[in-house]
N, CA, C and O atoms as a GROMACS GRO file, in nm:
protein
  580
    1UNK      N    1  -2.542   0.869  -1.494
    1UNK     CA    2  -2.398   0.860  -1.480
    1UNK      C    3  -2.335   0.969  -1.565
    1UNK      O    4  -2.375   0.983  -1.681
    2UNK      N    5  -2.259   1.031  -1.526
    2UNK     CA    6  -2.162   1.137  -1.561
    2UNK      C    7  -2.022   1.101  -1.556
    2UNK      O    8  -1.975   1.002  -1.499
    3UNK      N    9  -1.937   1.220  -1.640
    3UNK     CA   10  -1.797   1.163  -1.618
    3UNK      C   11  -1.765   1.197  -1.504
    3UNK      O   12  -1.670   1.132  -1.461
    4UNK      N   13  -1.823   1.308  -1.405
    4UNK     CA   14  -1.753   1.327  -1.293
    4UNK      C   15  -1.776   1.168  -1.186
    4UNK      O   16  -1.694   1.104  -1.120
    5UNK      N   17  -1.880   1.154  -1.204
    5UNK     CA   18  -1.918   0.994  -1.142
    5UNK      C   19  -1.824   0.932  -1.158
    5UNK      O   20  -1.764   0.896  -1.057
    6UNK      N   21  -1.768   0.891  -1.298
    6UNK     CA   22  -1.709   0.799  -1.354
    6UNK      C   23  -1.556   0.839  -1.291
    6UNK      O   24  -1.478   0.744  -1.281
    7UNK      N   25  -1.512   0.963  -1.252
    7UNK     CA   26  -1.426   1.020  -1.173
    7UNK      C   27  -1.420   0.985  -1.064
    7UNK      O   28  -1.312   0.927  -1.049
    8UNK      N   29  -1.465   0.987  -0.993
    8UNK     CA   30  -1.474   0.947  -0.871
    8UNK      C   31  -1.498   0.780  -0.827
    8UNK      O   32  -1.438   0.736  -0.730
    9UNK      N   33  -1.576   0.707  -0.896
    9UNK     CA   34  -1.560   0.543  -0.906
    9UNK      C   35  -1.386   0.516  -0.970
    9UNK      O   36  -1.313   0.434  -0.913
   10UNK      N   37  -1.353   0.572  -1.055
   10UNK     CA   38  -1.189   0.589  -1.106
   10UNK      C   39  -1.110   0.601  -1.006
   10UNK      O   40  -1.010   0.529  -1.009
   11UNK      N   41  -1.129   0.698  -0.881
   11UNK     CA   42  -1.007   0.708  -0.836
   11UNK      C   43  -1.071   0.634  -0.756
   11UNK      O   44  -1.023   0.540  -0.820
   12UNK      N   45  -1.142   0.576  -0.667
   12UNK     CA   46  -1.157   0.479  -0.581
   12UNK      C   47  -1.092   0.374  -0.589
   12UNK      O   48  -1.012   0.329  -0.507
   13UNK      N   49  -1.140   0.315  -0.726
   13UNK     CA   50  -1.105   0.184  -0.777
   13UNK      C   51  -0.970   0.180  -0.830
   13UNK      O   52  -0.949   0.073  -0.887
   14UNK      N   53  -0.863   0.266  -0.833
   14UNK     CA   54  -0.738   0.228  -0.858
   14UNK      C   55  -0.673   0.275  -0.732
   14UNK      O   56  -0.550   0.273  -0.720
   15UNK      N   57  -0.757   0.320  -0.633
   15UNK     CA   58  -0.628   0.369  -0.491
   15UNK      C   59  -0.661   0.180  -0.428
   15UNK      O   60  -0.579   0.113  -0.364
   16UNK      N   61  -0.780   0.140  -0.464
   16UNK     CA   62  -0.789  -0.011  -0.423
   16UNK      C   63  -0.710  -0.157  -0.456
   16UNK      O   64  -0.689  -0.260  -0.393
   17UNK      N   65  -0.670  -0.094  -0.623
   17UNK     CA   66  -0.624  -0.218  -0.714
   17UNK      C   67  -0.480  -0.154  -0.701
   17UNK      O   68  -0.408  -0.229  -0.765
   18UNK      N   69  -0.413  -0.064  -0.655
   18UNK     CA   70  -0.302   0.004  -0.717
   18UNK      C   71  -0.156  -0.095  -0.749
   18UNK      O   72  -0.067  -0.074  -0.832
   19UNK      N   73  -0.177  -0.247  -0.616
   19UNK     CA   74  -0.084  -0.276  -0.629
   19UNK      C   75  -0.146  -0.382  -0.672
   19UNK      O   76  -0.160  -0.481  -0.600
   20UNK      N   77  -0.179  -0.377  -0.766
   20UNK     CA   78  -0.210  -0.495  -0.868
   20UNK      C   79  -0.195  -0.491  -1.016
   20UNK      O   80  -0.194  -0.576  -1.105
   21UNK      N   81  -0.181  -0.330  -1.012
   21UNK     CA   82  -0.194  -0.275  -1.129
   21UNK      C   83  -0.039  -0.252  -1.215
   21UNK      O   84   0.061  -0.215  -1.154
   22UNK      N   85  -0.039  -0.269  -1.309
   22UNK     CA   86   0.077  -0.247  -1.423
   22UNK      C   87   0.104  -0.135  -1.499
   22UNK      O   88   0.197  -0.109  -1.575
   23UNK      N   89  -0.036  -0.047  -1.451
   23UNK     CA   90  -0.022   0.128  -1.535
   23UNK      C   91   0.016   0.179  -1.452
   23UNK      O   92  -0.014   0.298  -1.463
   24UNK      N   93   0.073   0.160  -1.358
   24UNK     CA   94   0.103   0.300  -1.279
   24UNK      C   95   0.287   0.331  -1.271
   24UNK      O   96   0.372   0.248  -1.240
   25UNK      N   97   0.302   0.424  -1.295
   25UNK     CA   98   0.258   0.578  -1.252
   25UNK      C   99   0.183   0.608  -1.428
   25UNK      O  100   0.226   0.552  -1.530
   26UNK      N  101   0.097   0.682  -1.425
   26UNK     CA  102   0.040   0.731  -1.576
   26UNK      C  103  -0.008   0.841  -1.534
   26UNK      O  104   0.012   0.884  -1.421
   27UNK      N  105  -0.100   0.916  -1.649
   27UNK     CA  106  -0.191   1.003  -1.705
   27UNK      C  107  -0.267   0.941  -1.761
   27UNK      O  108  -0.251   0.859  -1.851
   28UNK      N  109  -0.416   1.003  -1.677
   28UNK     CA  110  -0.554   0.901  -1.762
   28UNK      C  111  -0.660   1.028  -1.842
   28UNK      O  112  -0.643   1.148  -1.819
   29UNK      N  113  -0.711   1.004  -1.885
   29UNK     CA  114  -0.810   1.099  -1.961
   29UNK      C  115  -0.984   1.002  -1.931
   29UNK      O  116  -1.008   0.885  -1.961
   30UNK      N  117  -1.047   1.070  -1.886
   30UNK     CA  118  -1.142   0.914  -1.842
   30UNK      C  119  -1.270   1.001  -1.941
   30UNK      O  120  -1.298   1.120  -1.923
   31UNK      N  121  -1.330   0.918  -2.038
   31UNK     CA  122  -1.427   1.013  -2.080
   31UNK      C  123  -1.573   0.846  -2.057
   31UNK      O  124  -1.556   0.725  -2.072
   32UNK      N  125  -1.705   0.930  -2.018
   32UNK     CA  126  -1.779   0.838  -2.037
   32UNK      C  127  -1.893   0.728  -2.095
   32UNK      O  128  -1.966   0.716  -1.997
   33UNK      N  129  -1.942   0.654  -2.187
   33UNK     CA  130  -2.006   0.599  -2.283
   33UNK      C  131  -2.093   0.588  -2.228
   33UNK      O  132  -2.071   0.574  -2.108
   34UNK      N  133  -2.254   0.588  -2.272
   34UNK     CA  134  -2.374   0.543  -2.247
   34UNK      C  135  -2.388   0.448  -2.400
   34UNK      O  136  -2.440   0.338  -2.384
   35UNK      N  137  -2.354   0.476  -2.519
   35UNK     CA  138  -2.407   0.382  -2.629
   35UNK      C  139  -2.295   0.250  -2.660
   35UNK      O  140  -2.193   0.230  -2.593
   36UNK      N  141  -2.333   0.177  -2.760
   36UNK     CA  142  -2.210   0.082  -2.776
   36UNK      C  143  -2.086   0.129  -2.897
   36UNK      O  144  -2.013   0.056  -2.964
   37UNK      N  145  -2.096   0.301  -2.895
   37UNK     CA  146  -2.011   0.275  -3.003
   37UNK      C  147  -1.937   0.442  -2.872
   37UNK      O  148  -1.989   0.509  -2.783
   38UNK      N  149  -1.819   0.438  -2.926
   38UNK     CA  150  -1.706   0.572  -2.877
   38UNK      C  151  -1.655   0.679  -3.012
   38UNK      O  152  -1.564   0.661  -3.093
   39UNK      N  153  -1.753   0.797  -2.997
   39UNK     CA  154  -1.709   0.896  -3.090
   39UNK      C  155  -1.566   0.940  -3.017
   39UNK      O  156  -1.530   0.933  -2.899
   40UNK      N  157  -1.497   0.991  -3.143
   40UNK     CA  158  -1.317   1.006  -3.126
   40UNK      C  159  -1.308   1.153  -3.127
   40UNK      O  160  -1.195   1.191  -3.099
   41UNK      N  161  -1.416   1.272  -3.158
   41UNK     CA  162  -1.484   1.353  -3.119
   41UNK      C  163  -1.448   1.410  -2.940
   41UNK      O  164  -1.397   1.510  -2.888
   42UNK      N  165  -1.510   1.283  -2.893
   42UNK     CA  166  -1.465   1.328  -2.741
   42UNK      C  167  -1.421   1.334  -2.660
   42UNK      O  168  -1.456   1.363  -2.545
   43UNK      N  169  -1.256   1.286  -2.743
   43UNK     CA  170  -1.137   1.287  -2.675
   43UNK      C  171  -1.098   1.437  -2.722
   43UNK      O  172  -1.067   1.430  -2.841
   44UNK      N  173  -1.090   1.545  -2.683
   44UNK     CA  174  -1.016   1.705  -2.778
   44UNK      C  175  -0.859   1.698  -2.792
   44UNK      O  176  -0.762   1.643  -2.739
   45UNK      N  177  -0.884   1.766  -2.871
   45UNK     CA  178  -0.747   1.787  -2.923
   45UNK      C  179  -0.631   1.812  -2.839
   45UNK      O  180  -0.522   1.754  -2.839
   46UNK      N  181  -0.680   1.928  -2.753
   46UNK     CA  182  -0.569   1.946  -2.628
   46UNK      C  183  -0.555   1.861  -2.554
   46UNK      O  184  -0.444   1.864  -2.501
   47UNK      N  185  -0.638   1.757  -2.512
   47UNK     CA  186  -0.634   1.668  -2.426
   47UNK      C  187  -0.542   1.598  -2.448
   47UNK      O  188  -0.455   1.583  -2.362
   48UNK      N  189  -0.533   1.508  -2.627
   48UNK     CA  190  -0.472   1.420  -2.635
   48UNK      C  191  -0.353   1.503  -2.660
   48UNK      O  192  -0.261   1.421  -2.664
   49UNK      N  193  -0.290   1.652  -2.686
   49UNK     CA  194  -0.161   1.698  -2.737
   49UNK      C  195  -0.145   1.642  -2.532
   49UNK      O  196  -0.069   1.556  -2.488
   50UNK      N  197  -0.228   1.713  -2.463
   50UNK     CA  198  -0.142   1.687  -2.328
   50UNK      C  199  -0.102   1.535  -2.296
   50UNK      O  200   0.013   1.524  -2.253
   51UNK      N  201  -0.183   1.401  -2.310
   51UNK     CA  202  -0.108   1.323  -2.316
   51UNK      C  203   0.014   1.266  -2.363
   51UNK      O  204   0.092   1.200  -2.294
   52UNK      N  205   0.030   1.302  -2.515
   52UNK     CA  206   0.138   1.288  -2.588
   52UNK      C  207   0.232   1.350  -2.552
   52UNK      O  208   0.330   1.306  -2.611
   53UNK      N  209   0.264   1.450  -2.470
   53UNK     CA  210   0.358   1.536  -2.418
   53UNK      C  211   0.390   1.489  -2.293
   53UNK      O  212   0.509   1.501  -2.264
   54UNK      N  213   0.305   1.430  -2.194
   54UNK     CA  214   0.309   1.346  -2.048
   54UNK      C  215   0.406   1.210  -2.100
   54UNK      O  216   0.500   1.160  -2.038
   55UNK      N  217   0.362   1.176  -2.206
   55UNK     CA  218   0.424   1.023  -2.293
   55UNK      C  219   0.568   1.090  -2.352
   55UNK      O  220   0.664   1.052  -2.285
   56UNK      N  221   0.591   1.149  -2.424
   56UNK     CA  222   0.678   1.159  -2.465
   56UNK      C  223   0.802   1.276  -2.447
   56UNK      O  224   0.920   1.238  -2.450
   57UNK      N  225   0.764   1.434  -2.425
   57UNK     CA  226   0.831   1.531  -2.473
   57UNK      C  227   0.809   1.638  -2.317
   57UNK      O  228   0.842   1.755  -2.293
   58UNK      N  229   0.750   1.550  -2.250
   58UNK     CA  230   0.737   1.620  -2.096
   58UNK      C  231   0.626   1.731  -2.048
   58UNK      O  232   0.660   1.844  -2.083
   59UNK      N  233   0.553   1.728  -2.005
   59UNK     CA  234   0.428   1.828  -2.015
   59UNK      C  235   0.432   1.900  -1.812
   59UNK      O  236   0.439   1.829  -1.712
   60UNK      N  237   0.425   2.053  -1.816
   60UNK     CA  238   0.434   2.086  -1.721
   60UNK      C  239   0.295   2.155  -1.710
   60UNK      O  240   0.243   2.231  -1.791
   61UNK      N  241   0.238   2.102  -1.567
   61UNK     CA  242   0.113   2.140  -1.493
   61UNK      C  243   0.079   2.243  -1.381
   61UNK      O  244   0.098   2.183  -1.275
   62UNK      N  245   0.041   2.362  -1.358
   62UNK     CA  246  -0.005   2.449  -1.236
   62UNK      C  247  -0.160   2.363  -1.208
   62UNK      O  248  -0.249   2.321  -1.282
   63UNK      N  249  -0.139   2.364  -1.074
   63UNK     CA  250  -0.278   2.306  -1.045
   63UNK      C  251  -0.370   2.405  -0.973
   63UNK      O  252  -0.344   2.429  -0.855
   64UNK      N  253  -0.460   2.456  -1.022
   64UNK     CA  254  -0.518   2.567  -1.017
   64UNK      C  255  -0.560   2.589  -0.873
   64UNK      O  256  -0.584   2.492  -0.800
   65UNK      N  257  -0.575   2.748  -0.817
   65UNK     CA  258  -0.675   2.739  -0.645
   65UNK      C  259  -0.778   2.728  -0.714
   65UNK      O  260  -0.803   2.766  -0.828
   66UNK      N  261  -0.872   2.639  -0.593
   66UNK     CA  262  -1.016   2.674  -0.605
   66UNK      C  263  -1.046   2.672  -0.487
   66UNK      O  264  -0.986   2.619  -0.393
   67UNK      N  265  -1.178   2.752  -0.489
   67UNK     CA  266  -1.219   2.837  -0.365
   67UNK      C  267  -1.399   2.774  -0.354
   67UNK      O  268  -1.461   2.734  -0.453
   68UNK      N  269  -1.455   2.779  -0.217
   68UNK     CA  270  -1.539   2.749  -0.162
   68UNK      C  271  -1.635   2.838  -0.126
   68UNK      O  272  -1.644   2.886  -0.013
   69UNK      N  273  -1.745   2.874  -0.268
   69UNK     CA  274  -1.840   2.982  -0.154
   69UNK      C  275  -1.920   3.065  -0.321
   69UNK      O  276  -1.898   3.055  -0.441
   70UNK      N  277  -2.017   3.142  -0.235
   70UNK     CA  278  -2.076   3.242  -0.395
   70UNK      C  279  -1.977   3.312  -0.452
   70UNK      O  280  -1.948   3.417  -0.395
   71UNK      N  281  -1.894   3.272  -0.586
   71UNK     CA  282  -1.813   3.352  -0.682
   71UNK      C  283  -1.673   3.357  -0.626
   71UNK      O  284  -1.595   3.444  -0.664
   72UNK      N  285  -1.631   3.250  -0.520
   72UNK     CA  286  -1.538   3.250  -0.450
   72UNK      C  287  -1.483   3.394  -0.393
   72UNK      O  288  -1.361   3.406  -0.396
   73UNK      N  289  -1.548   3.490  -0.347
   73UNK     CA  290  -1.552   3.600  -0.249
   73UNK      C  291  -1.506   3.553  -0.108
   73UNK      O  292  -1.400   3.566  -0.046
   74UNK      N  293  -1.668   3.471  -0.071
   74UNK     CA  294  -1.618   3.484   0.110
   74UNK      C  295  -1.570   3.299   0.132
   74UNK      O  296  -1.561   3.217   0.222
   75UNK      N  297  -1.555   3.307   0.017
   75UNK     CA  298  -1.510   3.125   0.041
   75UNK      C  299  -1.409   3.090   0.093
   75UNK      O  300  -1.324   3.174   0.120
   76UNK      N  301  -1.388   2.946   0.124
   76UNK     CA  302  -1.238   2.959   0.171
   76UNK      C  303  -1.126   2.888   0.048
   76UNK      O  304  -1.180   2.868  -0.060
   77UNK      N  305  -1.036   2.864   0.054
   77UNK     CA  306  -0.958   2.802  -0.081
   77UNK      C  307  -0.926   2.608  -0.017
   77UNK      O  308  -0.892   2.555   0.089
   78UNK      N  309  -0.962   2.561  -0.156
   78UNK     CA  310  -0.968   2.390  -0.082
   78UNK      C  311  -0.832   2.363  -0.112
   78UNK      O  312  -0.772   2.410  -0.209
   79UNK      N  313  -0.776   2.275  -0.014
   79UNK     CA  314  -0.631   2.233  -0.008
   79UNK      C  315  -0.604   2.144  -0.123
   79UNK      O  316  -0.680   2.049  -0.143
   80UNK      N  317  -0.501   2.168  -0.200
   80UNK     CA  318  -0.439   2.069  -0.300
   80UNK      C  319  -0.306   2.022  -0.263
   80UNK      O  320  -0.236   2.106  -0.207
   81UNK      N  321  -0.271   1.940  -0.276
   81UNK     CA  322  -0.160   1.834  -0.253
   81UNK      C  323  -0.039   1.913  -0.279
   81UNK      O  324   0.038   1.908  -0.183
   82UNK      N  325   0.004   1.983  -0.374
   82UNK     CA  326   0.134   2.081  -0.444
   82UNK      C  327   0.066   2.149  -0.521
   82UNK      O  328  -0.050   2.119  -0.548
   83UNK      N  329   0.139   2.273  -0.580
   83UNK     CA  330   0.148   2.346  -0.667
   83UNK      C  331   0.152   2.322  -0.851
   83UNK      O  332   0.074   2.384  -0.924
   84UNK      N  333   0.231   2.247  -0.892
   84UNK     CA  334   0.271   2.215  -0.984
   84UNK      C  335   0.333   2.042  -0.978
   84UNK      O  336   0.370   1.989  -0.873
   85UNK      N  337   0.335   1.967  -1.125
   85UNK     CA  338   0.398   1.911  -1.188
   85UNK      C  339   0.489   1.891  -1.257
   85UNK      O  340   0.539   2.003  -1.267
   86UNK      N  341   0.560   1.811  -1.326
   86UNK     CA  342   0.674   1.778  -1.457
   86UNK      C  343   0.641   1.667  -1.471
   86UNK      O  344   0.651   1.600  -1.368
   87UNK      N  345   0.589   1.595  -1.590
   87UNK     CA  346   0.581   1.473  -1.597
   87UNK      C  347   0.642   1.461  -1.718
   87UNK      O  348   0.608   1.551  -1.795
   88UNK      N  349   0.781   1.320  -1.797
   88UNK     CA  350   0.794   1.296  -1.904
   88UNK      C  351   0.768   1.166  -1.897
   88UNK      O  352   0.754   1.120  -1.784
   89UNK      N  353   0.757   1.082  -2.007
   89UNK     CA  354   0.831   0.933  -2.001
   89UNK      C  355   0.700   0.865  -1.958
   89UNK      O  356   0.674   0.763  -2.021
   90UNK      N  357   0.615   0.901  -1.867
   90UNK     CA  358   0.476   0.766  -1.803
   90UNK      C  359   0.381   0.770  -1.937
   90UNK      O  360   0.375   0.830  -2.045
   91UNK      N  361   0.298   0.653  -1.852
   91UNK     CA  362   0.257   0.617  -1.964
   91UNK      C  363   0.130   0.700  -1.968
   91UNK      O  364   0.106   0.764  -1.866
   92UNK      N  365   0.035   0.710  -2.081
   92UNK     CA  366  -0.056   0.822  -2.130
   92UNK      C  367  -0.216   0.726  -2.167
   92UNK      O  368  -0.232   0.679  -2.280
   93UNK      N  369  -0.283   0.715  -2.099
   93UNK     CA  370  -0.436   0.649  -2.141
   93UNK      C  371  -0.522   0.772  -2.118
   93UNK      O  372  -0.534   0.866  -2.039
   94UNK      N  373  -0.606   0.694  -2.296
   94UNK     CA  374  -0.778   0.746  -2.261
   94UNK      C  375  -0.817   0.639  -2.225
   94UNK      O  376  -0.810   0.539  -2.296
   95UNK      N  377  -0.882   0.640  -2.063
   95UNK     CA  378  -0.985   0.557  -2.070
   95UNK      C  379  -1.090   0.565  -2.058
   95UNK      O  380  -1.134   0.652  -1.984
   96UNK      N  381  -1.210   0.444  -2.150
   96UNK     CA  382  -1.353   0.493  -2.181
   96UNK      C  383  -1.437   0.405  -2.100
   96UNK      O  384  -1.466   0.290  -2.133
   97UNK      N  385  -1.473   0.460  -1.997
   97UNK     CA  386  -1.608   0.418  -1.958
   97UNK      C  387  -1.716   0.338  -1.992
   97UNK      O  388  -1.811   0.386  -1.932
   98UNK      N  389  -1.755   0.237  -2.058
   98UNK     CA  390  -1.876   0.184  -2.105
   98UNK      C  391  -1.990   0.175  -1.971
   98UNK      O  392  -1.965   0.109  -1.870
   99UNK      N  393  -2.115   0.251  -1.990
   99UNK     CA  394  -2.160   0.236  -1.859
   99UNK      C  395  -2.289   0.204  -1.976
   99UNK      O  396  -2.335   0.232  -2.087
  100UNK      N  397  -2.307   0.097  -1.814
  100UNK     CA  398  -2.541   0.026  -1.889
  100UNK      C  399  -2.548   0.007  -1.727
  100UNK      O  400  -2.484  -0.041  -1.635
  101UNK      N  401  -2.664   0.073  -1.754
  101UNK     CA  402  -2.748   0.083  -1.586
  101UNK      C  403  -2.749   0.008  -1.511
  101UNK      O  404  -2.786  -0.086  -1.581
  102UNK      N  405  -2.733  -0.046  -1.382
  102UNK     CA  406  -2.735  -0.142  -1.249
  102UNK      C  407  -2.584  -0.234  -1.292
  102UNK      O  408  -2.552  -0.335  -1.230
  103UNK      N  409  -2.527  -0.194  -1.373
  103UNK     CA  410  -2.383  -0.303  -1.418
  103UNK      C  411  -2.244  -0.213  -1.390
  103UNK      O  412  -2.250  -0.091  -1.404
  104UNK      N  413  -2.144  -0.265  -1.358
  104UNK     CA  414  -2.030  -0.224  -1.359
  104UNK      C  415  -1.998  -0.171  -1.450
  104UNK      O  416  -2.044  -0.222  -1.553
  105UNK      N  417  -1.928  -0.075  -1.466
  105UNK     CA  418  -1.849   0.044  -1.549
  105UNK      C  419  -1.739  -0.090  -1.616
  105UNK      O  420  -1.680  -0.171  -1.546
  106UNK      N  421  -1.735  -0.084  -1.764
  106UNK     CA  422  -1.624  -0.171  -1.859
  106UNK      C  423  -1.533  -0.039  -1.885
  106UNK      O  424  -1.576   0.060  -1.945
  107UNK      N  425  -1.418  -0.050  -1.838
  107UNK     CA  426  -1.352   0.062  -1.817
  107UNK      C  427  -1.223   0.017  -1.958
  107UNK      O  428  -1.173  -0.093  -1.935
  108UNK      N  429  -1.184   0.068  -2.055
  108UNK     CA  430  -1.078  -0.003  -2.134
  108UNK      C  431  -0.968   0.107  -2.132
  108UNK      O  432  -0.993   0.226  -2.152
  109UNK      N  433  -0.879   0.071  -2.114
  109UNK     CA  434  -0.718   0.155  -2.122
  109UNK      C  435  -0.672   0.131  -2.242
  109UNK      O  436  -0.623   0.023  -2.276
  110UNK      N  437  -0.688   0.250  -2.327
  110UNK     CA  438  -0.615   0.268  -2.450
  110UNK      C  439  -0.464   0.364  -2.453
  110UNK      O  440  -0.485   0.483  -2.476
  111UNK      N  441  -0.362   0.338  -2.439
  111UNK     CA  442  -0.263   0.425  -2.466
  111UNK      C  443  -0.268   0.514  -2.627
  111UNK      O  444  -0.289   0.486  -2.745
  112UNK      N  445  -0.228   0.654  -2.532
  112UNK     CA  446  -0.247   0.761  -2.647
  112UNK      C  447  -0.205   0.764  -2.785
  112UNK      O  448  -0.242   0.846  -2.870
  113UNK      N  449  -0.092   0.630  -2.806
  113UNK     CA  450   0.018   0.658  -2.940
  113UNK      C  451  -0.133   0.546  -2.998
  113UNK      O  452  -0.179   0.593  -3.102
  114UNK      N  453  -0.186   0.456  -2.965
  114UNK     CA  454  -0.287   0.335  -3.018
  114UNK      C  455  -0.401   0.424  -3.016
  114UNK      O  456  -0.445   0.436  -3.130
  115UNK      N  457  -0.468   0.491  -2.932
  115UNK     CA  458  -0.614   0.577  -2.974
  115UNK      C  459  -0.534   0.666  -3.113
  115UNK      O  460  -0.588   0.646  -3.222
  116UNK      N  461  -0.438   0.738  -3.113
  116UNK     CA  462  -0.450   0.771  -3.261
  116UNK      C  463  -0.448   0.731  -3.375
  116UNK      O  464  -0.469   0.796  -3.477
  117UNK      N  465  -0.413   0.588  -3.359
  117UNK     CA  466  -0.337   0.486  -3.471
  117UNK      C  467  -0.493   0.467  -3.438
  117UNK      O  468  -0.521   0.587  -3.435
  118UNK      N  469  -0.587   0.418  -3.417
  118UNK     CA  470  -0.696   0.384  -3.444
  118UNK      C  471  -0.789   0.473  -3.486
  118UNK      O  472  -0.885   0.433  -3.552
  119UNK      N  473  -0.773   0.613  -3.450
  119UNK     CA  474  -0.869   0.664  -3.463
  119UNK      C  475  -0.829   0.739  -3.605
  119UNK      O  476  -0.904   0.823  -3.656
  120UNK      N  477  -0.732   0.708  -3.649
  120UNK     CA  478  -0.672   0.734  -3.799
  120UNK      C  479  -0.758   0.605  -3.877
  120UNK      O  480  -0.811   0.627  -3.986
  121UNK      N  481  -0.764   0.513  -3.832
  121UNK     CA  482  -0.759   0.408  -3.894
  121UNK      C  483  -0.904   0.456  -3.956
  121UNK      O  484  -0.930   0.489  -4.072
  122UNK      N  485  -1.012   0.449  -3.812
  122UNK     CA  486  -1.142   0.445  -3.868
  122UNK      C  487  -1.192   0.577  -3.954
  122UNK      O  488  -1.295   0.581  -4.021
  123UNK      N  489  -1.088   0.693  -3.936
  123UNK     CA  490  -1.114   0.812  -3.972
  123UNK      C  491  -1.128   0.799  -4.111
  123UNK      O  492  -1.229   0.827  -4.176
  124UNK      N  493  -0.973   0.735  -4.175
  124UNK     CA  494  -0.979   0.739  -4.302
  124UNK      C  495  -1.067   0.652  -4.375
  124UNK      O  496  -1.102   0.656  -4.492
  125UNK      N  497  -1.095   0.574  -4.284
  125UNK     CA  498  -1.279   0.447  -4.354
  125UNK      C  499  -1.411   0.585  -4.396
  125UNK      O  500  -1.506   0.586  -4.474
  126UNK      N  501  -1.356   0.686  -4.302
  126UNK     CA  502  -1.522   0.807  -4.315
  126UNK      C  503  -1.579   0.725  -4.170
  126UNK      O  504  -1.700   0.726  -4.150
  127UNK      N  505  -1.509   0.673  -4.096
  127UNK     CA  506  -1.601   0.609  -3.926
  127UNK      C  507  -1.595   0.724  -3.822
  127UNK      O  508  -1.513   0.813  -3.846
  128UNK      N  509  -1.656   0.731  -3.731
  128UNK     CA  510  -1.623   0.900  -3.631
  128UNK      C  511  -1.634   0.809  -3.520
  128UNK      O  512  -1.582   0.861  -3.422
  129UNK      N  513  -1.676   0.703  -3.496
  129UNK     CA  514  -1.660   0.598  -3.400
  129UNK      C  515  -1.622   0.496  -3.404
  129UNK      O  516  -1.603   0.457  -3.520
  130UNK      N  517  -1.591   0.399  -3.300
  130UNK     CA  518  -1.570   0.282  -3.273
  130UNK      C  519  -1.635   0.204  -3.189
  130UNK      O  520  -1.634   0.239  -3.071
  131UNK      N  521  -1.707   0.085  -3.225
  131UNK     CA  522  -1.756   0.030  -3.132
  131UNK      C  523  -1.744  -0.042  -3.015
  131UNK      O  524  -1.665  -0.135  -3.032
  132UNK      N  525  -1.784  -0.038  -2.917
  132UNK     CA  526  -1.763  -0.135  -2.773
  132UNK      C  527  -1.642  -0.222  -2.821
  132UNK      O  528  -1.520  -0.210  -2.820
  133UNK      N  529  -1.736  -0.321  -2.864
  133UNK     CA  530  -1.602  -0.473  -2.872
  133UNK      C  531  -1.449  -0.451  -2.914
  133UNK      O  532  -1.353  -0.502  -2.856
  134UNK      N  533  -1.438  -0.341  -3.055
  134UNK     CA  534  -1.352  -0.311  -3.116
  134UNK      C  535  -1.270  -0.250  -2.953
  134UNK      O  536  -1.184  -0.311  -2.889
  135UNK      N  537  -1.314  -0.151  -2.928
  135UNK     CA  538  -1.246  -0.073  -2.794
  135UNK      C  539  -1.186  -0.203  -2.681
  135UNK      O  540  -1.069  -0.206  -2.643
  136UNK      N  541  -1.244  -0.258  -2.659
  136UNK     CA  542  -1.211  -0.384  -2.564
  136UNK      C  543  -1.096  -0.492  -2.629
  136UNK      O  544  -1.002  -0.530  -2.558
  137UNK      N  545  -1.110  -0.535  -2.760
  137UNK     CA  546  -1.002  -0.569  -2.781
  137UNK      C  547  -0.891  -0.543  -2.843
  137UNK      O  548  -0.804  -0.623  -2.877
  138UNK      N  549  -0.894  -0.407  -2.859
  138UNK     CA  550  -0.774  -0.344  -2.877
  138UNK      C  551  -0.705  -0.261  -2.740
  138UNK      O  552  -0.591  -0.215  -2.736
  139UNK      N  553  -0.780  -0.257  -2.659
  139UNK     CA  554  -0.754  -0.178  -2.528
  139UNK      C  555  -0.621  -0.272  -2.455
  139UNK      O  556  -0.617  -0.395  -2.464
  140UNK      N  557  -0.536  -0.204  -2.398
  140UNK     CA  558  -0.410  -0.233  -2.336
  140UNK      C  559  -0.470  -0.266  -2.214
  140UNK      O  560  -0.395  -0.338  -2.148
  141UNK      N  561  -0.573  -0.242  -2.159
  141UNK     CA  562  -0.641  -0.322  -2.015
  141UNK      C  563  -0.756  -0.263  -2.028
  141UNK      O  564  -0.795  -0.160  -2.083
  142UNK      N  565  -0.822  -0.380  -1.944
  142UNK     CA  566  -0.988  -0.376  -1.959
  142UNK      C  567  -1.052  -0.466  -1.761
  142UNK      O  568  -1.079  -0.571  -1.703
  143UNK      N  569  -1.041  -0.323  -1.748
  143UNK     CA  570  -1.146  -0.339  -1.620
  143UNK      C  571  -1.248  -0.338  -1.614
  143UNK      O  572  -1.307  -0.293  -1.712
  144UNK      N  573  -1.341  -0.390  -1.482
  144UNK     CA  574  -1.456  -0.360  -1.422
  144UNK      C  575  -1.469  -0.304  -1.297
  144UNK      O  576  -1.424  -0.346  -1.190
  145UNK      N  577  -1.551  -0.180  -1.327
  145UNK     CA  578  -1.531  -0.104  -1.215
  145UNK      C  579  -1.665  -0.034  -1.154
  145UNK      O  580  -1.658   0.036  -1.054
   0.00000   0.00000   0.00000
């Protein structure tokens, strides 16, 4: 399992639940776990400045061409939905993946202003992680996916 995996089970599973769901419209950051603990490491820095800016202060997006073929020469260019974004004001999750083999993905939604308030928390203990359970019950939603 990879995060692109974990990408793709992600968007499945919320174009399915969408109207069930209470996060939407957002920005997700999906990163994925194989152990029981989440280094804070592998959320980057830019990632989370871009959430905090989607959350709060407005963050503008070009959504890049990409092209189909060796070195994109004779390729063709794959269709994207628009050009660009503006997003202020939605809401901003990392969510982490917990994956263990033949079992559903424990997916937990942490909003970006709470992953830093936590990851301050354990930082200043000298912790570089957090474990499973801790993530689950501090998480603002906790799927299976």
């Amino acid at each position: 399992m990879k995060e692109k995996d974990f990408q793709s089970k992600f968007g499945k599973w919320i174009k399915e639940n969408k109207e069930a769901l209470e996060i939407l419209p957002a920005v997700y950051e999906l990163k994925i776990e194989k152990g029981g603990s989440f280094a804070f490491d592998k959320v980057k820095e830019h990632q989370i400045k871009a959430l905090l800016e989607a959350k709060h202060i407005g963050l503008y997006h070009k959504i890049a061409d990409q092209t189909i073929g060796k070195g994109g020469k004779f390729g063709m260019t794959l269709k994207k939905p628009f050009d660009c974004f503006y997003v202020k004001g939605i809401k901003s999750f990392v969510v982490i993946g917990f994956y263990t083999p033949r079992q559903k993905i424990e997916a937990v939604f942490m909003d970006i202003d709470k992953f830093i308030e936590t990851r301050k928390w354990y930082l200043d203990k000298g912790k570089k992680s957090a474990p499973k359970e801790h993530w689950k019950q501090m998480s603002n939603k906790f799927f299976r996916i």
